[in-house]
Residue, then its C-alpha position, 0 to 999 in steps of 0.5 A: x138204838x144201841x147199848x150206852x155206858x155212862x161211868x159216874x166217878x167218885x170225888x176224891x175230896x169226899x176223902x176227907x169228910x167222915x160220915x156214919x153213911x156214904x154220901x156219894x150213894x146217899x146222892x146216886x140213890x136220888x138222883x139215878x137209883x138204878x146205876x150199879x156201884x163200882x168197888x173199883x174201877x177194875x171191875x168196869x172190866x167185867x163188862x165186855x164192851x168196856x173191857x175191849x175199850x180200856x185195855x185197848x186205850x192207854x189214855x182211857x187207862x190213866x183218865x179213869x185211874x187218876x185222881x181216885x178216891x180211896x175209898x169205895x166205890x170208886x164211882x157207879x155204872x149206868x147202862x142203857x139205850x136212852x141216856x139219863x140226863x147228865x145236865x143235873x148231874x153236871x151242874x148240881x151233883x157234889x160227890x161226882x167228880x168226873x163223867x165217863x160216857x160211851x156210845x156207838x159211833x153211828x149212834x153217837x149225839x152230843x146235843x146231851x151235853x151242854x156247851x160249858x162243859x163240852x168245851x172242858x171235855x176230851x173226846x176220842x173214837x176207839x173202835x167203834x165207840x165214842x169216848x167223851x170225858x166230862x167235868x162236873x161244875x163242882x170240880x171245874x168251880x174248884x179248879x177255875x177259882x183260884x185263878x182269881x188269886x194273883x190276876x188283876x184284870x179280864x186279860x190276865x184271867x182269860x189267859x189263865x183261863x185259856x191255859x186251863x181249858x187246854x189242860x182239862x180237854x187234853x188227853x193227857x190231863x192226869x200228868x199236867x194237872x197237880x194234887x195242889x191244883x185239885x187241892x187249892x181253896x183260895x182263901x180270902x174275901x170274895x164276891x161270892x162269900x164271907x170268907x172261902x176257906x178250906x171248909x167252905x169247900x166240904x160246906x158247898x159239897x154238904x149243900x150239894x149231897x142234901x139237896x139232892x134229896x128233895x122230890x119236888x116238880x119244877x114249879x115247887x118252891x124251895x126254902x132256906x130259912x137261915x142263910x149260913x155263911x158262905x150262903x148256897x150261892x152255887x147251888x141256887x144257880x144250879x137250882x130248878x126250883x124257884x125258891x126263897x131265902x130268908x135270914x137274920x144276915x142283910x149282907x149273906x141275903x144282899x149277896x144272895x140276891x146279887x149272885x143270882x143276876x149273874x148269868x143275866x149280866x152283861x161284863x161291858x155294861x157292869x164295867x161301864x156302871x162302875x165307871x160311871x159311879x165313880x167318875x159322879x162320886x169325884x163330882x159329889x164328894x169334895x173331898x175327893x180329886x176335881x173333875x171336870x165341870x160338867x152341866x149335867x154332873x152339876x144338876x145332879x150334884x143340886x139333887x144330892x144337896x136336897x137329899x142329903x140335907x134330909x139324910x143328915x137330920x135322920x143321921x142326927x137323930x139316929x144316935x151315930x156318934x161314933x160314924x164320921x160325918x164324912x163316912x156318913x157323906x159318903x155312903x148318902x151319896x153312894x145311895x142317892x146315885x144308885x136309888x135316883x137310877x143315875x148310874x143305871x135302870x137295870x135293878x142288877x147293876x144297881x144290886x151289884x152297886x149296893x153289895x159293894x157298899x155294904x161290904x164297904x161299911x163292914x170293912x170300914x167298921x172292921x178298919x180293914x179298908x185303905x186309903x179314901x174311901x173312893x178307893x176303898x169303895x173302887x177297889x171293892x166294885x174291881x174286885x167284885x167285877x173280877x170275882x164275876x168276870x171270872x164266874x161267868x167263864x165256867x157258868x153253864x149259862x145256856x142251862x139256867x132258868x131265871x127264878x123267883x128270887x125272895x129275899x128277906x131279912x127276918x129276925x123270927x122265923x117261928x112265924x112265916x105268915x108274913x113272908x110265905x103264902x105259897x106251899x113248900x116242897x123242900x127245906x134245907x135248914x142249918x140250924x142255929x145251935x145256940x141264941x147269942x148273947x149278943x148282937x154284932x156291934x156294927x149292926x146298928x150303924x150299917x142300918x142307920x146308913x143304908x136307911x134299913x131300919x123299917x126292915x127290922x122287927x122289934x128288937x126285944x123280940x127273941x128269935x133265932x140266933x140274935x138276941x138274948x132272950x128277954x126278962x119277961x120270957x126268961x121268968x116263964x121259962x123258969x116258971x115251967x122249969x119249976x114247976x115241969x109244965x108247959x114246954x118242959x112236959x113236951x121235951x123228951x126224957x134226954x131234954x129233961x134231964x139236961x135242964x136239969x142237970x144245968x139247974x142242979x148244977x145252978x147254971x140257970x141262964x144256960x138252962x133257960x137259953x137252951x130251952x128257949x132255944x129248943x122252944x124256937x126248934x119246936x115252933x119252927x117245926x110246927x110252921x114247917x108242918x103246916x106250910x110244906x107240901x104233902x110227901x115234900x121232905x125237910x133236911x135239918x142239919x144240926x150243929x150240937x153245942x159244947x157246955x161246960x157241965x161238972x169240969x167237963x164239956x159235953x155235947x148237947x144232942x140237939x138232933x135228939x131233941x128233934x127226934x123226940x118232938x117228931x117221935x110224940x104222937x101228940x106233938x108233930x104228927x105229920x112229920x117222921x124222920x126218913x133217914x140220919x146220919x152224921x159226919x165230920x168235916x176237915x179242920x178248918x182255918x184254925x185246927x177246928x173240927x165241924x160235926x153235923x147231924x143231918x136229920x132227913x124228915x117227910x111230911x105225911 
């Protein structure tokens, strides 16, 4: 067996993310330690094999050289007989952008290399040597993406689709493909987000760099205790782990659970359930257009009477004034099809259903939808069905695993015994920076509808990142403020002092949510102690808030705080930082910059 080369190249978009230390090594450490980093690509030419290659081939030439990011290294080298394997890199890696492999002709074997992404890639033979150009999947999402911008069915976007393949497998991709390809985010709503902007992007890359970083077997669950905003969608498909979301968003887990049936869906059948619910929803609801009498839509609609006759006493009691009957209507008859399995047995179809209408509800309360609500309803599943349609063009199917799927809308997660029995080997946690004041107003009608109720806990209970905290633990906390006992005495000397500075300066309520904030951090990380495997690693990425304290705004180290739990021997003893770093995002939509700190924790 003869010697290989395989060139990881550095994504250029890292550009744009300043951080006190280098992603894309903090990635090529974890996952393959031994490559050799690369300042520049010139110095491939120190290797003498390679050297005869590039000056021999223009093409290879301009491949390497395009796209480059500006600052080093411009990627790593591994060389060997036995080829790592690509597939993670491929599918899960977020700094490499492209993959450069030479091999030996007679030696040559790309079984190694999945399909979805053979089909984007450029080969050639130079000498004797096969050359092959690979995109990584977090490249080919961000090219492929924007496709769904301006086409309106499947031809539209397997046309596009076409011409992008033939452009990405050309020899001369680097002239046909645009800075503004590369650069696009697609904003706007989305199957597979709250909102896909410009920092979504940088979001996805972060997620991908951090778990890169877990140490676990297959078997080995993963957690994610809070679900941010444009949740991990991409990064769970890509995922060998089975793992289990939790989160105080129904929609954000709702569209978790969705996203990860894709690749077991068939398009023919989805379209044909959206037809399907549409075509009863005219029958049920009379307000909509007549159909055609049918005996079997009739039984049907004698059913949906006798549910909604008890739908409409729970609605009653349920304190919905502001709900219109006819919304209320609605939704029932969406739910009675999509429960009493009319429209399909399959639990992903009707997942794919049930996403569409809470998305709907939010729209509606939002008063972001138009015209009736069949359309409204109808435009959501089309538009989702495209979002997926699209999706599955680039998925790299014959690689995915199904995984155990644990979804749970959970409002304090200081406590997981009821949601966790087996072990942890990974968490990725994004933690809250702040417990909100408030709770978002349509919160309540979106439940009452959906029939949710039984799922929320007390609602007085304070957890993370929902409620204000309550008269009964206010009292406490100001009482071991007063009197520097309890938690006060576990803070460290910076928490301390930040207390009471807010107490000095009587802005008390911002004092007693900030220890009750860090109260939560404390026991969230007592849990994380006691049910994360032994040598299993947890990742807290850290958002520091802004107060206004003496006329000025100041950062609130929340990552010190931590460190200073994990630093006392009394306290959390089995957990010690291995590594932290911090970055900063690009702006955003609206000119605001996002620094994180990313603390790297081990459990001994």
């Amino acid at each position: 067996m003869s010697k290989k080369y395989v060139f990881f190249k550095t994504n250029a978009q890292l550009d744009n993310i300043k951080a006190t230390k280098s992603l894309v090594k903090l990635e090529m450490d974890a996952i393959l330690p031994d490559c050799l980093a690369i300042p520049t690509i010139f110095q491939l030419l120190n290797f003498e094999s390679l050297k005869q290659i590039i000056l021999k081939d223009t093409i290879v030439q301009t491949q390497l050289a395009f796209n480059l990011s500006q600052i080093q290294p411009h990627g790593f080298l591994w060389q060997g007989e036995a080829l790592p394997l690509l597939n993670t890199m491929l599918n899960q890696t977020g700094t490499i952008s492209e993959i450069f492999v030479w091999m030996r002709v007679g030696d040559s074997n790309t079984e190694f290399i999945p399909e979805s992404y053979f089909k984007y890639g450029y080969t050639s033979t130079i000498y004797n040597w096969q050359y092959i150009h690979l995109w990584s999947f977090n490249i080919l999402w961000r090219l492929i993406r924007p496709i769904r911008q301006n086409t309106q069915n499947e031809v539209e976007i397997d046309e596009r689709v076409k011409k992008l393949t033939t452009i990405l497998k050309s020899a001369d991709y680097p002239k046909r493909l645009t800075q503004s390809d590369l650069d696009n985010t697609a904003e706007g709503y989305s199957y597979f987000s709250d909102r896909y902007d410009h920092k979504s992007h940088y979001d996805n890359v972060l997620n991908q760099v951090l778990l890169m970083q877990r140490n676990t077997s297959d078997e080995e669950k993963i957690l994610f205790p809070f679900i941010p905003k444009n949740g991990y969608l991409l990064q769970t498909l890509m995922l060998d782990n089975p793992y289990i979301a939790l989160g105080i968003d129904p929609l954000r887990l709702q569209r978790m659970q969705a996203y990860q049936e894709l690749p077991y869906m068939s398009a023919n059948l989805l379209n044909n359930a959206i037809s399907r619910i549409i075509t009863h929803l005219k029958h049920l609801n009379p307000m909509e257009a007549i159909v055609q009498p049918d005996l079997f839509l009739n039984d049907i609609k004698k059913e949906f009477e006798l549910f909604w006759s008890e739908e409409k006493k729970r609605l009653n009691n349920a304190n919905l004034q502001s709900v219109p009957s006819s919304l209320q209507s609605f939704v029932a008859s969406v739910r009675f099809l999509i429960e009493a399995q009319h429209i399909s047995p399959s639990a992903s179809i009707n997942h794919f259903l049930s996403l569409a209408l809470t998305i709907f509800i939010l729209r509606h309360f939002n008063k972001s939808i138009a015209g009736s609500y069949l359309e409204a309803y109808h435009s959501i599943l089309r538009q989702n069905y495209l979002d997926y349609y699209l999706i599955n063009t680039v998925l790299p199917k014959d690689k995915l695993k199904t995984k155990k799927f644990h979804q749970t809308y959970k409002n304090d997660v200081t406590d997981m015994n009821a949601v966790i029995s087996d072990s942890i080997g990974f968490v990725l946690a994004r933690m809250p920076a702040r417990i909100n004041k408030t709770e978002p107003t349509d919160l309540h009608g979106l439940f009452e509808l959906l029939n949710w109720h039984e799922d929320i806990l007390n609602p007085s209970a304070p957890f993370f990142g929902s409620k204000l905290t309550d008269d009964k633990t206010t009292a406490l906390i100001e009482d071991a403020i007063r009197q520097r006992r309890g938690f006060y005495a576990t803070l460290g000397h910076y928490g301390q002092i930040i207390i009471d500075q807010f107490c000095i300066n009587n802005r008390r309520n911002d004092a007693v949510q900030l220890f009750h904030l860090w109260q939560c951090y404390y026991l969230f990380l007592e849990e994380l102690q006691r049910i994360v495997n032994p040598a299993g690693r947890i990742v807290l990425v850290i958002k520091n808030p802004k107060y206004k304290l003496n006329d000025r705004f100041k950062d609130i180290r929340m990552d010190e705080i931590v460190s200073d739990f994990i630093r006392d021997p009394r306290s959390l003893s089995h957990l010690k930082i291995v590594d932290q770093f911090y970055l900063t995002l690009p702006p955003g939509r609206f000119g605001q910059t996002a620094g994180y700190h990313v603390l790297i924790l081990q459990k001994t």
